[in-house]
N, C-alpha and C positions, 0 to 999 in steps of 0.2 A: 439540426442541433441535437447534441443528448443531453438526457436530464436524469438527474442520479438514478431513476428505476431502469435507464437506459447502462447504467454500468453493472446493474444486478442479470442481467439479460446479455451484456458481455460475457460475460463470467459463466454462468450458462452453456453458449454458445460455444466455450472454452472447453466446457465438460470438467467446470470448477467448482464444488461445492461450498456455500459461503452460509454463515448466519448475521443477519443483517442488525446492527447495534445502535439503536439510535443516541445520540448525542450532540443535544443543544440545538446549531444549526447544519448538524452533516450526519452522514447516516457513516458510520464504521464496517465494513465487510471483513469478519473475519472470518478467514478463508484458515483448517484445523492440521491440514494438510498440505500444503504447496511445495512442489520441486524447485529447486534452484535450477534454472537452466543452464546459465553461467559462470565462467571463472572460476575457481580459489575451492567455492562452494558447491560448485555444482554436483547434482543427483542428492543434494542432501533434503531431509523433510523437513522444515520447519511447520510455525504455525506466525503469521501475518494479520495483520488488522490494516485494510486499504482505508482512508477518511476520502468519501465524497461529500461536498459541499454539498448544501440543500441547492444551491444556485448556480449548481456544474452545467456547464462548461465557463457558463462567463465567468464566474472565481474559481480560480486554480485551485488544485488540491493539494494537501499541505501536508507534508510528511507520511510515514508510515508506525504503527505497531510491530514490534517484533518480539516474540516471546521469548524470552532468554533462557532456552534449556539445553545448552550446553554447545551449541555447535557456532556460537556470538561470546562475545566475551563482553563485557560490562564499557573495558576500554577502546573497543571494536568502534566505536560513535563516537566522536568527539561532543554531539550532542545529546544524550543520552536523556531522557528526561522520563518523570512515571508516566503511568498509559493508564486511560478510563479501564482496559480490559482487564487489569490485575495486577497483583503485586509478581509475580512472575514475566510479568511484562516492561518494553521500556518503548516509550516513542521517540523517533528519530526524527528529530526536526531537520528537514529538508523541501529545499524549492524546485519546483518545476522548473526546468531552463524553457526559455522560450515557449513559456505558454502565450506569449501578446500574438504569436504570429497563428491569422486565423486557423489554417491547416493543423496547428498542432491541437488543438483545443476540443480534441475527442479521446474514449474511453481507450484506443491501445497506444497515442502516444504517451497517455500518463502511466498505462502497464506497462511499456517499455520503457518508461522510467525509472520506476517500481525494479523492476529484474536489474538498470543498472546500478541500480544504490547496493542489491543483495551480491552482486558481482564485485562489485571493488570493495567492500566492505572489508 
């Protein structure tokens, strides 16, 4: 099973640099640098804020941060809402599809969920 220090050691592994944001009961990763791999936006840099649960994997992780500087538009999110990481930023409330089914319930099916929110966005 992984447990949030286990998603900081993804990211790592990735050759991802992250600073880790704690908040409440989830630790925030945000990551200052990250390529779009996909779609619409790909090769572009943003900057991201991932939220892992204190209690990843068994509860799902729940949305992203995304920093609004220019390459997102405000209407881009139907759920748009503020983010702990600043006024420059907005969090995008979204769910993990199919996290109940065990297999999915590790650190790159949830980054491969992450990439398709920045893809169809």
């Amino acid at each position: 099973m992984s447990t949030q220090h286990d998603f900081g050691e993804f990211l790592k592994k990735k050759g991802i640099s992250y600073d880790p944001v704690p908040d409440a009961d989830k630790t925030v990763y945000k990551i200052s640098e990250y390529e779009i791999p996909y779609g619409r936006y790909a090769g572009k840099v943003i900057s991201i804020g991932i939220p892992i649960p204190r209690d990843f994997p068994n509860v799902a992780p729940y949305g992203l941060h995304v920093k609004m500087d220019g390459v997102f538009t405000e209407s881009i999110a139907a759920s748009n809402n503020p983010s702990i990481l600043g006024q420059d930023w907005k969090f995008w409330s979204r769910n993990v599809h199919n996290w109940n089914e065990p297999k999915n319930r590790n650190c790159q099916y949830y980054f491969d969920q992450v990439n398709r929110w920045l893809e169809v966005s």
